[in-house]
N, C-alpha and C positions, 0 to 999 in steps of 0.2 A: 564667724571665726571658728577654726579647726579645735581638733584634740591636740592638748600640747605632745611632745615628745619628753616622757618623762620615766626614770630608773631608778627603783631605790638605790641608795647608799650599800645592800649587801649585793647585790645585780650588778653595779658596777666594780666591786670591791671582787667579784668573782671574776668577771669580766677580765680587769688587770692584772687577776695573779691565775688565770686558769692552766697555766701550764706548771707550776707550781703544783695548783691542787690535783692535775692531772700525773704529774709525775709523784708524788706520792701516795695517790691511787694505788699506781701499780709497785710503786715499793711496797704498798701494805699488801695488798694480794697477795707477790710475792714471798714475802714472810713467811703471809697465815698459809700457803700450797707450803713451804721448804720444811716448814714447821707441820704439818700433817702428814709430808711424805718420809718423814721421819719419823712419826708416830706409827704410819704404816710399814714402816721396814722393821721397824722393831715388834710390832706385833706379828710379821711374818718371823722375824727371830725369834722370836717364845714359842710360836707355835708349829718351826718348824715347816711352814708349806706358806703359799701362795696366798692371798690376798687380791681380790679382785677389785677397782679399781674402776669407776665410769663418772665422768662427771657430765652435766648438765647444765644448761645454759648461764653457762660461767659463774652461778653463784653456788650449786649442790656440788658436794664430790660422794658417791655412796662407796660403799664396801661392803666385797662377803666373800664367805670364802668359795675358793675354787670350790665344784663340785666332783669328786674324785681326782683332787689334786690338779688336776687339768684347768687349763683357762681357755673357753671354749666361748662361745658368744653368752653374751651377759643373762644371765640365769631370772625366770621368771622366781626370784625366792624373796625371801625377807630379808632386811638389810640395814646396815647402818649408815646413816648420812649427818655431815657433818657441812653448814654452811662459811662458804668460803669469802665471805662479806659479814663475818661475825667478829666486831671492835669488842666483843666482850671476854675473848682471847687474850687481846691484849688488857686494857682499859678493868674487866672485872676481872682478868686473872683466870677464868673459868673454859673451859670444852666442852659446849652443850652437843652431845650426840642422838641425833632424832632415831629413832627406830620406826622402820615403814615396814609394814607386812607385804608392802608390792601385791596385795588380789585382794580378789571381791570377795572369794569365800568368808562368810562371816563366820564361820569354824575356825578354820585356819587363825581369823584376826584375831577373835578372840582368846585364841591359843599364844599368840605371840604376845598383847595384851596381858594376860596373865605372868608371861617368862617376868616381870616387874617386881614382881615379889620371889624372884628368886636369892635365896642368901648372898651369890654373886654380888650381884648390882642391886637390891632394894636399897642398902642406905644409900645408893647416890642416883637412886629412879626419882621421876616426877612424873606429873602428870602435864601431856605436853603441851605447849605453849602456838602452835601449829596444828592444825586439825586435821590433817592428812598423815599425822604423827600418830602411833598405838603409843607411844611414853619419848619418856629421854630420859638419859643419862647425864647429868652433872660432875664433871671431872674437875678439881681443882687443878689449878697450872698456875701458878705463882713464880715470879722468877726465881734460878733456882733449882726447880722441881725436874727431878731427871726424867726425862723420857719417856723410859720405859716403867719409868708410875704410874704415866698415862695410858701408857700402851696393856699392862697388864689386864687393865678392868674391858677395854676395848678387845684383847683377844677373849676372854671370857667372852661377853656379850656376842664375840660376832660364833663361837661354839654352842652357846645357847638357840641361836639364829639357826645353825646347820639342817637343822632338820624341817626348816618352813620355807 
């Protein structure tokens, strides 16, 4: 006698409703992208210039800024990233922003590494949760919360960023 044919109770229960779960996939997607590219238009309005803009296999979106205002092919620099499959936007209310230093130089990292204790951003630095992160940033977003609350501590941080 064979292996029976057999699916849990969640396997089938996904099974029945996958287009369901599928199409609100990407209504959440959409969201958390309509809602960042809104955090980034406003940080380009405070500060005035560009914002560079690269995402990666559909779950990171980084930023930094232009380098002499110009948007030129994506800068080997330090940068901020923000995951686009993060329920804790919605769900905790929160914008966890990873800071990557993008190189090897361990000068460099640990220079960026440091910018954490800057008066800026320390009360809402951690230590990051990601290992390929130098820190994060913890933004509250509670419904509500205007935009450009969030956006202010993000153009700080990405002018902290400019010089690495």
């Amino acid at each position: 006698m064979g292996a029976e044919v057999r699916f849990s109770d969640a396997a089938r229960l996904f099974a029945e409703n996958w287009q369901v779960v599928e199409d609100m996939r990407k209504n959440f997607h959409g969201e958390i992208q309509d809602f960042l590219r809104s955090v980034r238009e406003s940080v380009e309005r405070h500060l005035g210039r560009d914002v560079m803009e690269r995402r990666t296999g559909g779950t990171f979106l980084y930023w930094c800024l232009a380098p002499g205002g110009q948007k030129l092919d994506w800068p080997k620099k330090a940068q901020a990233c923000c995951r686009l499959d993060q329920p804790g936007i919605i769900v905790g209310q929160e914008l966890v922003v990873h800071v990557f230093s993008n190189t090897k130089d361990r000068e460099k990292k640990d220079a960026v590494k440091d910018l954490r204790s800057h008066p800026d951003i320390a009360e809402r630095a951690r230590d990051p949760k990601d290992k390929w992160a130098e820190f994060e940033i913890v933004l509250p977003c509670p419904a509500g919360t205007q935009v450009e609350d969030i956006a202010k501590p993000i153009a700080d941080l990405l002018v902290l960023l400019e010089p690495f």
